[in-house]
N, C-alpha and C positions, 0 to 999 in steps of 0.2 A: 083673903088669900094673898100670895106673895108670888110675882113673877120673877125667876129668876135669871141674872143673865147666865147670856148662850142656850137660853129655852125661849120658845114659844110656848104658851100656854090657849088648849083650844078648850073655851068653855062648852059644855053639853046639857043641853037640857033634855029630860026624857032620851038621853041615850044619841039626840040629834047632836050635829056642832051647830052651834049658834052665832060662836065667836070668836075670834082668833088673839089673844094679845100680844102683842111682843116686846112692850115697852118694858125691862126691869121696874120693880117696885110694888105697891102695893096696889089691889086692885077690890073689888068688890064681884057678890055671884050670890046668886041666891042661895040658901042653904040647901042640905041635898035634904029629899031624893028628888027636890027639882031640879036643882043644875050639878052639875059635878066638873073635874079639872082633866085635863092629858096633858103633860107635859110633853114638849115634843124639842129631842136634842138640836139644836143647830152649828154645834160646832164642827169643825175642819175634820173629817176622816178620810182614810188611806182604803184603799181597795185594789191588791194585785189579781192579775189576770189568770193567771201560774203560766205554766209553760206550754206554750202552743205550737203544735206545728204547722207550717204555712207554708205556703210556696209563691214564687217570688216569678217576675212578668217570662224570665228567662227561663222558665222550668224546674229550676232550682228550691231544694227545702231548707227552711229553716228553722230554729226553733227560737223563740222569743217570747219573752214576758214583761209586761209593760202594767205601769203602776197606774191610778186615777185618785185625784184628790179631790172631794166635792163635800157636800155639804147641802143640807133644806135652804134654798131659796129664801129669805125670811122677808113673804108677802103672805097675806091668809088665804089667798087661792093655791101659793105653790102646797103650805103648809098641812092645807085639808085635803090634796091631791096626793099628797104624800101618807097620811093618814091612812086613807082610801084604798091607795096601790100595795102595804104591805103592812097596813093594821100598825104602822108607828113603830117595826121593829127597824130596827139597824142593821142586824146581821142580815135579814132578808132580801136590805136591799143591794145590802152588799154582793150578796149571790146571784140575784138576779142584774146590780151592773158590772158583773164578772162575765155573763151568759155577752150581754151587748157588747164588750170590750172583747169577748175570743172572735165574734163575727166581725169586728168592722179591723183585728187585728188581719183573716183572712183577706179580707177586700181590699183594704189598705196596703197589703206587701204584694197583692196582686199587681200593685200600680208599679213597681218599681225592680229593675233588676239587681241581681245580687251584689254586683259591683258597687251599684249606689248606695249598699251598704256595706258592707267589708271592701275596706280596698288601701294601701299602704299608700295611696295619693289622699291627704288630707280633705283636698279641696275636691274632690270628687265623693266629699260621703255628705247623703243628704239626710242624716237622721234625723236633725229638728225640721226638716220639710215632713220630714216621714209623721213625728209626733202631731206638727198642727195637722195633716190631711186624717191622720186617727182623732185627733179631739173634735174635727169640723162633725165627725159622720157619727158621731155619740151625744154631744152637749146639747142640741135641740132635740133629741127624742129622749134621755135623760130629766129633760125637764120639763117637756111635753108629759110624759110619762107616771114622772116621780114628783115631780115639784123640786129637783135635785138641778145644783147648780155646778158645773163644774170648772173646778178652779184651776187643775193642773192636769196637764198628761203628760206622762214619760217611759220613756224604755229603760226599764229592769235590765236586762240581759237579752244577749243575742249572742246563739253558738250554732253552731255549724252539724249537721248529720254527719256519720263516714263517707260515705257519698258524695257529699257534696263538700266537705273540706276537702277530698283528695284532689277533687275540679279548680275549687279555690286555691288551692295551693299550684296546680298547672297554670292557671293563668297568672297566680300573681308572678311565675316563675318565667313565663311567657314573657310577660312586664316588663321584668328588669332583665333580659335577655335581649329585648329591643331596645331598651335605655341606653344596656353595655354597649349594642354595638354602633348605637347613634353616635354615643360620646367618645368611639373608639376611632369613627369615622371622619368626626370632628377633631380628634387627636391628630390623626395622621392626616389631616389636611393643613392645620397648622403646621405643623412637623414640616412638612414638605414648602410650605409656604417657609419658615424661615429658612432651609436648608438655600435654599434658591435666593432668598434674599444674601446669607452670607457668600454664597458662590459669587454672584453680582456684585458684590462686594469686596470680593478678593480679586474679585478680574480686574475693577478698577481701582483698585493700591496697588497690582500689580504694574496695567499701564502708565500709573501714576510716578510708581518709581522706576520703571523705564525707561520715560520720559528724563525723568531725574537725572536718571543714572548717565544717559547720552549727554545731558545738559556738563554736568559735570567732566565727563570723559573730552567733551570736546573746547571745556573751559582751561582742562589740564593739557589738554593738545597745543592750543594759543598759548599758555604758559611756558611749557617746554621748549616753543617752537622760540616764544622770546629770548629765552632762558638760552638758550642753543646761539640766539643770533648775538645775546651777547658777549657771550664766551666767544664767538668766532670773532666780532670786532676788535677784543680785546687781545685775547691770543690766539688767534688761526691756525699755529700748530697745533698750540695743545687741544683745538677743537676737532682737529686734522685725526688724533691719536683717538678721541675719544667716541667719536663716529668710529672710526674702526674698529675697536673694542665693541662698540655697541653690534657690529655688522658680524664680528665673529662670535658675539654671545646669542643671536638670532640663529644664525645657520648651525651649531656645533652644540648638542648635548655630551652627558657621559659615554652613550654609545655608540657615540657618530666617531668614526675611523676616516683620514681622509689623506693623502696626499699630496700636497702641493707646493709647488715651485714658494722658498722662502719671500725671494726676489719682488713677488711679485705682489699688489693691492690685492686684501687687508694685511697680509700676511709679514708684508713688509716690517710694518711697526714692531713686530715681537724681535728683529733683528736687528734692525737701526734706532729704535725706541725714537722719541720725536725726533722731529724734524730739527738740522741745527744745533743738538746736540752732538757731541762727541763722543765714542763708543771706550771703553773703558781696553786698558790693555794690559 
């Protein structure tokens, strides 16, 4: 006889297992109706859950279906345990680790609130926490059980009742309601922090050029005042004339009206013009 791979081969004598092979190649067996052969499949097969409804730590339902990838264990204890448990069919066992997988789906979403799985914050979803706590509470009575080993667990699908999308939709709406007004708060706290800095800011360029401005004003004062004393060492009248002028363009706008004596200081200059001059006839 011939082992093939991704089979086990359990020899039987008189209807007993005797013996288990699993090495590929060729092997030897008594002729029947002493011994006779089972092959038994070991490769990789898929088993979904279908869709389950469950409810979640918070009260909340959900509906979900989660996959399992296993396979016969390839030892001859798992492999005649498996035999034993469902006569060596596939699909049998398939149905029966569908039954284990809808129960440890219930107990498993019991552990967790809904948020920890639907939620628009990435880092708050624990689905592969969710999948190893469903594959811990199934792959040792799987193989306990079956002589099945399991290789993979994962979540199919997960959708929401009406009910409980409408809930999930208020909260995630709750969410980002608190975000806005965190980040609004943060906004207008900035906001106001630089408003105050450039106010602080303009008070002093304001004192700055102030400052300035009097620097200047009284730099122009010593100037003129020089500028003044030159003029009077140089010519005294015509510094005489020009102080006057300056003293009637202080006191006398367009609508200042006024009377007075020609004769007399400032008024004098607009009559006699400098000093030392002679008046024109």
């Amino acid at each position: 006889m011939q082992v093939r791979s991704g089979e086990a081969t359990v020899v039987t004598r008189f209807g007993n297992p005797v013996r288990v092979l699993l090495d590929p190649g060729l092997a030897w067996r008594m002729p029947i109706p002493f011994e006779s052969t089972i092959p038994v499949d070991l490769r990789l097969r898929t088993t979904s859950s279908g869709l389950q409804d469950v409810g979640t730590r918070d009260g909340l339902r959900i509906i979900i279906q989660a996959y399992v990838a296993w396979q016969v264990q390839p030892d001859p204890d798992s492999v005649q345990r498996f035999m034993r448990a469902v006569q060596n069919q596939p699909d049998e066992a398939a149905r029966q680790i569908r039954t284990f997988v809808g129960s440890a789906l219930e107990t498993t979403a019991a552990a967790y609130d809904l948020s920890s799985l639907v939620n628009t914050d990435g880092s708050k979803v624990l689905i592969g926490d969710f999948e190893q706590r469903l594959r811990a509470q199934i792959e040792k009575q799987l193989l306990a059980t079956y002589g099945v080993r399991v290789a993979q667990v994962g979540m199919e699908r997960l959708t929401l009742p009406a009910v409980t999308l409408a809930a999930t939709v208020d909260r995630m709406r709750a969410e980002r309601e608190t975000i806005a007004a965190e980040r609004t708060a943060v906004g207008n706290r900035q906001a106001a922090e630089i408003r105050s800095a450039a106010e602080r800011d303009g008070r002093i360029l304001q004192a700055e050029a102030a400052v300035k401005a009097a620097e200047i004003e009284a730099q122009s004062r010593v100037q003129s005042a020089a500028i003044y004393g030159k003029a009077y060492s140089q010519a005294p009248q015509l510094y005489n004339l020009l102080r006057s002028m300056d003293t009637l363009n202080t006191i006398i706008n367009p609508g200042t009206k006024l009377i007075l004596r020609t004769d007399a200081a400032p008024f004098r200059a607009l009559v006699d013009g400098p000093p030392g001059l002679e008046r024109s006839k």
